[in-house]
N, C-alpha and C positions, 0 to 999 in steps of 0.2 A: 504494500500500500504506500504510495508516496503521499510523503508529507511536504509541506511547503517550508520551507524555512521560516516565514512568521507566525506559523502557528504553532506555535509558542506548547502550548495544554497536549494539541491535537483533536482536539474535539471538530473542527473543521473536517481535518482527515475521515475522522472515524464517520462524522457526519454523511460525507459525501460518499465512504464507500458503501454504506448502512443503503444508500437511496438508491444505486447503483445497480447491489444486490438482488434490488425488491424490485427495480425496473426490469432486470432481465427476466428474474422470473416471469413477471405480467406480463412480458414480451413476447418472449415463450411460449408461453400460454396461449398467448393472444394468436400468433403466428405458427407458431407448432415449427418455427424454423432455428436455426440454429446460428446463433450467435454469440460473437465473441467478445469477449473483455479487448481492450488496447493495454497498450503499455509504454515506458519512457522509450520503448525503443519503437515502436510504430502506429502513435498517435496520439496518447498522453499529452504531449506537449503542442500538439493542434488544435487543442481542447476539443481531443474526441473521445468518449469515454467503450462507446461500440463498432464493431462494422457488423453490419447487417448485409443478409445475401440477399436483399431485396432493393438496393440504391441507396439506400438511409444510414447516416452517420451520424449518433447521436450524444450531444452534451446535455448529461441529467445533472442537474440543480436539485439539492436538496432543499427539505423545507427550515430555516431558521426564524422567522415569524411571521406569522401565517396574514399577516394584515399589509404587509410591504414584498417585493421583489425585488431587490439588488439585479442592477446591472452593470456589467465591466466593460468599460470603453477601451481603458488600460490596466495593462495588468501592473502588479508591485514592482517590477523591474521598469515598468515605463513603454511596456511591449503592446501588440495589439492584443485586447484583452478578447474574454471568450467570445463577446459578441459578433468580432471579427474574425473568430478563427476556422476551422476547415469544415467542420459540422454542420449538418445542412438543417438538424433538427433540433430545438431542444425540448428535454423531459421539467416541468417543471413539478419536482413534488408538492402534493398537496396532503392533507390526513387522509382521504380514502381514494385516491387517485393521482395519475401524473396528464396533468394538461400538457400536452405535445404539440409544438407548433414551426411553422420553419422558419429557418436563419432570417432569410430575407422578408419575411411576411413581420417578423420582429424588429427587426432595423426600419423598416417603414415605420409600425408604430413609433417608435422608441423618437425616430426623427420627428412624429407627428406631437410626442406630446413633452417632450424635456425642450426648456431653455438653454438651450448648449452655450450662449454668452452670460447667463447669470449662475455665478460661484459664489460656495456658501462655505463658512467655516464647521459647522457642526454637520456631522450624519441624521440629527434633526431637523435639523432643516433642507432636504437636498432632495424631497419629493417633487419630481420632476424639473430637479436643479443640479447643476455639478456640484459633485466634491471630490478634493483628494486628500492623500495622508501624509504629502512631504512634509509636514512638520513632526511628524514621526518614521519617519524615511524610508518612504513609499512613495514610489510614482505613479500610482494608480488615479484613473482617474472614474470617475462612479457616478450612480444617480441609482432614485430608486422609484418605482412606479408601484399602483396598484395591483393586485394579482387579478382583479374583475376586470382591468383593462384588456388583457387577452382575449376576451371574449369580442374584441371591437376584431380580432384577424382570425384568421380560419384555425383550426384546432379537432385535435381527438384526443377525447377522453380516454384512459385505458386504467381500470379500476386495478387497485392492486391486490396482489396476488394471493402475496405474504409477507405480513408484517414481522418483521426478522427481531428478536432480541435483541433490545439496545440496551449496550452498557451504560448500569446505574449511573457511573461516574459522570456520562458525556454530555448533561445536559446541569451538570452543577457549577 
């Protein structure tokens, strides 16, 4: 499981592989086809977390509060963040489901509805507003939108499958 270097705890990691896990299965399921994890060596760092033998490369997002959606325009290094990266789909976890929608069907929104010239200092303040972390040195640059907003671009539901055991620790 890679861990990112600022995450500090790992709860991130654990997070994200926790959501990962329970996407394939429902994938699975869903598709009866056979698909594979990526890795640091062919695709991890495209932010693609599957290859699918159906055309679909998928970045699943875990869920960290269930009322907001973080998105990365850049990542901590100052690189081009998930939003840009090679993945043509992303899984957005939800509590009984992952809203699935594509790259470009989300850049569209994402351009329709964030201020990209108003910057804000607090992660409070940055709903449908830039922010970054270089005063804790990170070049990321972020915003975060609604999760009902998805429903404004096309999507599928895919109910999940099985909710996997999460360790007591990773949510304290």
């Amino acid at each position: 499981m890679y861990r990112n270097e600022y995450d500090r705890t790992g709860r991130a990691s654990k997070q994200g592989a926790n959501a990962e896990s329970v996407f394939k299965k429902s994938l699975d399921s869903f598709f009866g086809s056979n698909i594979k994890f990526t890795d640091v060596d062919n695709g991890q760092f495209d932010h693609i977390d599957f290859r699918c033998h159906f055309g679909m490369t998928v970045d699943v997002k875990s869920i960290k509060d269930p009322s907001t959606l973080w998105v990365e325009f850049k990542n901590v290094k100052g690189y081009d963040g998930w939003l840009y990266g090679d993945a043509t789909h992303f899984a957005f976890e939800r509590d009984k489901f992952f809203m699935v929608v594509k790259k470009f069907d989300l850049i569209s929104l994402v351009d329709d509805l964030v201020d990209k010239e108003c910057m804000v200092d607090s992660p409070d303040e940055c709903m449908y507003k830039m922010y970054t972390r270089k005063k804790y040195g990170r070049d990321d640059l972020l915003t975060k939108i609604h999760p009902e907003d998805l429903y404004k671009i096309p999507y599928m539901l895919m109910k999940k499958e099985t909710k996997l055991d999460v360790d007591s620790n990773l949510f304290l």
